[in-house]
C-alpha positions in Angstrom: -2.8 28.2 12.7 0.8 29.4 12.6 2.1 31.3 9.9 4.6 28.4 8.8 1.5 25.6 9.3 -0.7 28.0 7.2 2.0 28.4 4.5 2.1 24.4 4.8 -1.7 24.5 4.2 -2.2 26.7 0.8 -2.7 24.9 -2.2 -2.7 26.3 -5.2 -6.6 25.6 -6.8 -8.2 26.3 -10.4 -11.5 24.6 -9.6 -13.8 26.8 -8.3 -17.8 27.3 -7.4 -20.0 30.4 -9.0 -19.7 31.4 -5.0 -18.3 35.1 -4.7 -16.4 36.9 -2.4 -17.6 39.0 0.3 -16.3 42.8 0.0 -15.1 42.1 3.6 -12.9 39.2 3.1 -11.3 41.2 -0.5 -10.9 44.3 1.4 -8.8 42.0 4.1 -6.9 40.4 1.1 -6.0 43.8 -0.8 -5.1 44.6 2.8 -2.9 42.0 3.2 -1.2 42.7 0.0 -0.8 46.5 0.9 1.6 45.7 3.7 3.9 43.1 1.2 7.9 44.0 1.5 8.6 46.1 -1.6 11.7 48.2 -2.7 12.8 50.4 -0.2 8.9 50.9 1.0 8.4 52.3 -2.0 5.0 51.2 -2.5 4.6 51.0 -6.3 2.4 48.1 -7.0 -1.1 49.1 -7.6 -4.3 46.1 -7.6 -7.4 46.0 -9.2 -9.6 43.5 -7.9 -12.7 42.4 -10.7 -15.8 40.8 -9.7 -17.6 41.1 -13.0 -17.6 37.5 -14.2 -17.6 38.3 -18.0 -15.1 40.6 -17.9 -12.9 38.0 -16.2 -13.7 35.3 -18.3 -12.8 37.9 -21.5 -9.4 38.8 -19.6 -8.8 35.2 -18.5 -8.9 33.8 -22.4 -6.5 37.1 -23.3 -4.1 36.0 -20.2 -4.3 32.1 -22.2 -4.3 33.6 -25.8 -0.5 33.5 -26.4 0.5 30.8 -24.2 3.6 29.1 -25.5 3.8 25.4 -24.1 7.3 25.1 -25.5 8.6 27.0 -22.4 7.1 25.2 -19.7 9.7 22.9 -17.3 7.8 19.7 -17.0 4.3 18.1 -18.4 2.5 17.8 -15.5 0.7 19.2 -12.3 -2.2 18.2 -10.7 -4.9 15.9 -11.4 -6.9 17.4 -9.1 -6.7 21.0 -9.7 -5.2 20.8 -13.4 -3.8 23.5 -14.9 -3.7 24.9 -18.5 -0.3 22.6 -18.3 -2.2 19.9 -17.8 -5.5 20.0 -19.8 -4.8 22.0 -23.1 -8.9 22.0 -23.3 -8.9 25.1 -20.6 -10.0 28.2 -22.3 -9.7 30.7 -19.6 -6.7 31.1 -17.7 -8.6 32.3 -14.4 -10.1 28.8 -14.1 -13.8 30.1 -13.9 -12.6 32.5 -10.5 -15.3 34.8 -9.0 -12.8 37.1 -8.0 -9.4 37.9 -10.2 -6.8 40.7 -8.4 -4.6 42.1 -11.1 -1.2 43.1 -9.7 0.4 46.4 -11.5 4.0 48.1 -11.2 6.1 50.3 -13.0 7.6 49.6 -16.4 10.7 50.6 -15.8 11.5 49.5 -12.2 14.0 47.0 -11.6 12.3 45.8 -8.5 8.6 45.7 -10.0 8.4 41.9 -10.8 9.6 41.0 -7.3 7.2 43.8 -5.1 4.4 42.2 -7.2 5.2 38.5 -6.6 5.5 39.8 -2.6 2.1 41.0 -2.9 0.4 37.9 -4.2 2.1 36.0 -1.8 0.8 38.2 0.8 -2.9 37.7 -0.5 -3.2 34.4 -0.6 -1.9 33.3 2.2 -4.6 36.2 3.9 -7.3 34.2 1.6 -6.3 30.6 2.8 -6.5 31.9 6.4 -10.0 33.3 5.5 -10.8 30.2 4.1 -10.7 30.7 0.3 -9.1 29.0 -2.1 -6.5 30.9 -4.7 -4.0 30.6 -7.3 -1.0 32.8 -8.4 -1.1 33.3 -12.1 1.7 34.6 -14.1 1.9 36.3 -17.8 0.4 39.8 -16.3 2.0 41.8 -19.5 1.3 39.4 -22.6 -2.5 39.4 -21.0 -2.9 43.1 -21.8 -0.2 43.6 -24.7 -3.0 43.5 -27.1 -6.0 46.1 -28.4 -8.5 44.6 -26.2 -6.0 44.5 -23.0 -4.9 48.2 -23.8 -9.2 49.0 -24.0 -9.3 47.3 -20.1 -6.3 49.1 -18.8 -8.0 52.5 -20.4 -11.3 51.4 -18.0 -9.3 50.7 -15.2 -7.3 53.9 -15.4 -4.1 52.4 -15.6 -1.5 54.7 -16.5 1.3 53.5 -19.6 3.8 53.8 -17.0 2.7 50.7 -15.3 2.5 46.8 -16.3 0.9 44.3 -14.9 2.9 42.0 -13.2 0.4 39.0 -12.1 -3.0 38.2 -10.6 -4.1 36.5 -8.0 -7.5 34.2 -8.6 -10.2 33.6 -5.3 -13.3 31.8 -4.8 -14.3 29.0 -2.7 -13.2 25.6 -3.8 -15.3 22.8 -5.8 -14.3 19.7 -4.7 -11.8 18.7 -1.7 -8.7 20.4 -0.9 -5.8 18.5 -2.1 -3.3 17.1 0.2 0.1 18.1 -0.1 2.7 17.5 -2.5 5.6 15.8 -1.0 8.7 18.2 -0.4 12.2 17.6 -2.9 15.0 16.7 -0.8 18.4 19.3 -1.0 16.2 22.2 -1.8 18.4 24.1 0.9 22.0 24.2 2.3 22.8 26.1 5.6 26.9 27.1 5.7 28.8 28.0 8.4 
């Protein structure tokens, strides 16, 4: 598959089986995310991939904890794969993922945000190609901006100076892969 018919491919999914992910496809996906465009080739953004099911069930209902429906555009996405959007009866914001990647950069650099965002793209376009399914999630600093998210970045060995940005959720899908959403019209403008 071509990169553009691969990119046409990924969906974003939040149902997944207990299935987990082989060392060799994450090492592939961290990889993946490794050689993302950042800042002047900087290099900032630092991942922690977690495996441990409990811990990412614990850090998925911190990432929910302070949600704030009031600033979402829209009611709805997927009746398939719903989101926390969707179904306010979703407790964890990882969707039940085996594997969760948690995307870190600097506090105070202005390109942080964006390097991350690079990243996850990066990943999960790696994992469709390996045949996983995966979800960018945001909220990366409200997750940890509590005593229990500070006690997980102290495990981790996260320094203060860094934040994290987003994560990126894998596993192997439960149920079919949805079919594409159709594409808005005047999305783009070429001038000459």
């Amino acid at each position: 598959m071509d990169i553009l018919e691969l990119m046409k491919y990924r969906r974003s999914i939040r149902r997944y089986t207990d299935r987990q992910v082989s060392e060799e496809d994450l090492l592939k996906i961290l990889e993946a995310g490794a050689y993302a465009p950042n800042a002047g080739g900087g290099q900032r953004s630092r991942f922690v991939a977690c495996q441990d099911r409990t811990l990412n069930e614990a850090v998925g209902k911190l990432n929910i904890a302070r949600f704030d429906r009031s600033h979402l555009v829209g009611s709805f996405v997927s009746k398939e794969q719903p989101s926390i959007i969707d179904d306010s009866s979703i407790r964890s914001g990882f969707y039940g993922a085996p594997t969760v990647i948690t995307i870190f950069g600097p506090k105070s650099f202005l390109y942080s945000v964006p390097d991350a965002f690079c990243a996850a793209e990066n990943m999960v376009l790696e994992a469709t190609a390996l045949g996983l399914a995966s979800c960018i999630l945001a909220r990366g600093e409200e997750t940890f901006d509590n005593p229990e998210g500070a006690e997980i970045l102290q495990s981790w060995n996260i320094p203060d100076t860094m934040v994290a940005r987003c994560f990126v959720i894998l596993g192997y899908i439960d149920g079919d892969y949805p079919a594409s959403k159709p594409r808005k019209k005047g999305r783009f403008v070429i001038i000459k």
